[in-house]
C-alpha positions in Angstrom: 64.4 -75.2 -56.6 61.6 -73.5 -58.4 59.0 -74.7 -56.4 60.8 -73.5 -53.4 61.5 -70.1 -54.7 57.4 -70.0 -55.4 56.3 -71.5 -52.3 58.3 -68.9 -49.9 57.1 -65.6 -52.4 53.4 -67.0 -52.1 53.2 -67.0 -48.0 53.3 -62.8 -48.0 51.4 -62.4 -50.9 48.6 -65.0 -49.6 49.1 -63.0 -46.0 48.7 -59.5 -47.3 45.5 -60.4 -49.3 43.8 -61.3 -46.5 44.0 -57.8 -44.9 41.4 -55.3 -44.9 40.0 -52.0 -42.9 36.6 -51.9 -40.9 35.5 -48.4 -40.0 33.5 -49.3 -36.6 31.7 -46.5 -36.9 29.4 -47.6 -39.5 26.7 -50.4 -39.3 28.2 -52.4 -41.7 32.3 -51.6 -41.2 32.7 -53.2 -44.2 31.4 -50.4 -45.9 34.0 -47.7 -47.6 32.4 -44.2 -46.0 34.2 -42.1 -43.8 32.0 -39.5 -42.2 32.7 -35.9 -41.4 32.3 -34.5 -37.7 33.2 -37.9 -35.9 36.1 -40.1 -34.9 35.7 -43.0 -37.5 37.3 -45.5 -35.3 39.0 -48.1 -38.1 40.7 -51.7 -37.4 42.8 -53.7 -39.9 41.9 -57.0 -39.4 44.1 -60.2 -41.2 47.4 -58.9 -39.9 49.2 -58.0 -36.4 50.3 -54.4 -36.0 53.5 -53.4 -34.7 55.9 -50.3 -34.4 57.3 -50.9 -37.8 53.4 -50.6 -39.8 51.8 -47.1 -40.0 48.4 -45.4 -41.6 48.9 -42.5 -43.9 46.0 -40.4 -45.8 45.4 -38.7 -48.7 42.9 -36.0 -46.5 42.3 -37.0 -43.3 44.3 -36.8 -40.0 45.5 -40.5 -38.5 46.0 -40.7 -35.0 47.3 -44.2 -33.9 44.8 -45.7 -31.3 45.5 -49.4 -29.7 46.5 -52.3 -30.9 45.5 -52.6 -34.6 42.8 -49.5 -34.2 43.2 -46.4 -35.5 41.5 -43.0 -35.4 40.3 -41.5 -38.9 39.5 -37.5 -38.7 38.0 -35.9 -41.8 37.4 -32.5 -42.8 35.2 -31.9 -45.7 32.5 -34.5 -47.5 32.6 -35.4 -50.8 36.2 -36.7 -51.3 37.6 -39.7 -52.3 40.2 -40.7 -49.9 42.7 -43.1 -49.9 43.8 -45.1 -46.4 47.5 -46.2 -47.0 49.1 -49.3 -44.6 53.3 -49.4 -45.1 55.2 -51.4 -43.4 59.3 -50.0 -43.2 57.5 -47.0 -45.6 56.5 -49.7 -47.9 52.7 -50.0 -49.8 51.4 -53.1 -48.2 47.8 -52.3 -48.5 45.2 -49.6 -49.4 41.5 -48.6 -49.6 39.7 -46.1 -50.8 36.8 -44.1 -48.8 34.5 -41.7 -50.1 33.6 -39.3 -47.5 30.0 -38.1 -46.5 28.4 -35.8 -43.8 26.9 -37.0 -41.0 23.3 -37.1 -41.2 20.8 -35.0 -39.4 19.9 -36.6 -36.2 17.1 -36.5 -34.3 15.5 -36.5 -30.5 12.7 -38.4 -29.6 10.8 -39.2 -26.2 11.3 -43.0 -25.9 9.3 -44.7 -28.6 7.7 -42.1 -29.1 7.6 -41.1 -32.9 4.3 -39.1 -32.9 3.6 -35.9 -31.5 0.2 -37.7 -29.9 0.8 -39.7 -26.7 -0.4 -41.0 -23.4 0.8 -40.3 -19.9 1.2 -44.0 -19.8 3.8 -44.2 -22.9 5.4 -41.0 -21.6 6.6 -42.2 -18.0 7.1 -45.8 -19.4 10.2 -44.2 -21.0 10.8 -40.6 -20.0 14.4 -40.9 -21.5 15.4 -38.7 -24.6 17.4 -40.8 -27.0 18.7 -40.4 -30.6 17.2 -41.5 -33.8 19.3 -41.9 -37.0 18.0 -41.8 -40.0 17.2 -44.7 -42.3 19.3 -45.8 -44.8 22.6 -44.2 -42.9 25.4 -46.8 -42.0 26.3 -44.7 -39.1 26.4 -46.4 -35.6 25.0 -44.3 -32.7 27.2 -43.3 -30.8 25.8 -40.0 -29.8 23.6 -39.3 -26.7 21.6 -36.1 -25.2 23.5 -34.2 -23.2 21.0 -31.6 -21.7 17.7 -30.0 -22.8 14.8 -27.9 -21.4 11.4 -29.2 -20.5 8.3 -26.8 -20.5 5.2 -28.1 -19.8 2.1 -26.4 -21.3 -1.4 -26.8 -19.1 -4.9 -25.4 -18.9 -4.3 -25.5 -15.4 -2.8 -22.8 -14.2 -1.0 -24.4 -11.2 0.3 -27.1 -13.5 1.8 -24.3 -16.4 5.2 -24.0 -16.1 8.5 -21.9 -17.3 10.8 -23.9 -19.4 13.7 -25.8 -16.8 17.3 -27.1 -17.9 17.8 -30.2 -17.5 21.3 -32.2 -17.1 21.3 -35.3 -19.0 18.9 -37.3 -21.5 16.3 -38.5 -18.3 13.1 -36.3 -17.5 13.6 -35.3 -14.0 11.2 -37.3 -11.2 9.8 -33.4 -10.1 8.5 -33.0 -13.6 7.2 -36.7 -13.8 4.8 -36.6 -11.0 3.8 -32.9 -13.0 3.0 -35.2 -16.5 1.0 -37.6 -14.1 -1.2 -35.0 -13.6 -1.9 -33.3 -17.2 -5.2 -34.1 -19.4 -6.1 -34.3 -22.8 -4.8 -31.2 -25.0 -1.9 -30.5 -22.4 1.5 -30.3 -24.4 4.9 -31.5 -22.8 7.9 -29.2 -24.8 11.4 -30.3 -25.1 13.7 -28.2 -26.3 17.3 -26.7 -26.4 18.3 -30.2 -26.4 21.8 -30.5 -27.3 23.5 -34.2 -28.0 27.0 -35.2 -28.6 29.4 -38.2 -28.6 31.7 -40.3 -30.2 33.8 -37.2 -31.7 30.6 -35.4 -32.7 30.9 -31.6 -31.9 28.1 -30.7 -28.9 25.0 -29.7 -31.7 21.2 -28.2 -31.0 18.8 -30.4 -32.0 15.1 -29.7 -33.4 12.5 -29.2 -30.2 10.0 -31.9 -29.6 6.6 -31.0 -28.7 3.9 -34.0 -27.4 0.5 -33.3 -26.9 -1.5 -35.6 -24.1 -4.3 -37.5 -26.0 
């Protein structure tokens, strides 16, 4: 009888071990950071979800997503925050996050990482994306929304104002303009504004390129 009584109080306990939380919004979701400004999008893996589970938190709002996702919404960095399971209001597992600020991001033209390039690398990939910085876990999820493109000439008829632009993609009028520039012309980005993934609409640095 014994052995009985032991086998069925080992299946939950064997079950509930083999639970855990991955914040998808990291690199490595294994990881225990929750970051501040975003939708840490978090799934508990080893166990099926139903109506009778829910996610509590010491600091952060829940907000129940699909399935066994969940939405994780914190205010203020430097905490140590606990993410709560209960099944029937009952402890069945927990993990603690300490939460951090989302690092400064970045624009850059392409592949671009100087501020020295060719025509020929500018029109290979005239697209604005987002750099992260090294050594953060979080996963991109951001893009350029719009930004202004001046270009800077010591050609007069090539000179031009600074124009909005709608999206991340350097417009085909202004592409057939960099075709055209020499050695010394600059290409100016700015007012470039990204967001995504929960992340507030923010004003990134300008990016200035000069022709070589």
């Amino acid at each position: 009888m014994m052995k009985i009584v032991y086998y069925f109080f080992l299946i939950p306990f064997c079950l509930f071990s083999q639970i855990d939380i991955k914040n998808h919004a990291l690199t490595v979701p294994e990881k225990n950071f929750l970051y501040v400004g975003i939708d840490n999008v978090v799934e508990i893996t080893g166990i099926k979800i139903d109506s009778t589970f829910a996610m509590t938190s010491n600091y952060s709002r829940v907000l129940p997503r699909e399935n066994n996702d969940f939405i994780i919404r914190i205010s203020k960095p430097g905490l140590n925050d606990t993410l709560k399971l209960l099944k029937n209001n009952d402890l069945v597992f927990s993990k603690v996050y300490y939460s951090k600020m989302v690092p400064e991001i970045t624009a850059q033209l392409g592949n671009i990482k100087d501020t020295i390039a060719s025509i020929i690398e500018i029109l290979s990939y005239p697209t604005l994306e987002i750099v992260i910085p090294e050594g953060s876990y979080i996963r991109n999820m951001v893009h350029v929304t719009n930004f202004k493109i001046q270009i800077i000439s010591n050609n007069p008829q090539i000179n031009s104002e600074a124009i909005s632009c709608v999206g991340n993609i350097v417009p085909k009028k202004q592409r057939k303009i960099i075709k055209r520039l020499k050695a010394g012309d600059k290409i100016v980005f700015s007012a470039i504004y990204a967001q995504g993934g929960g992340y507030a609409a923010r004003k990134l640095k300008p990016i200035s390129i000069t022709i070589k």
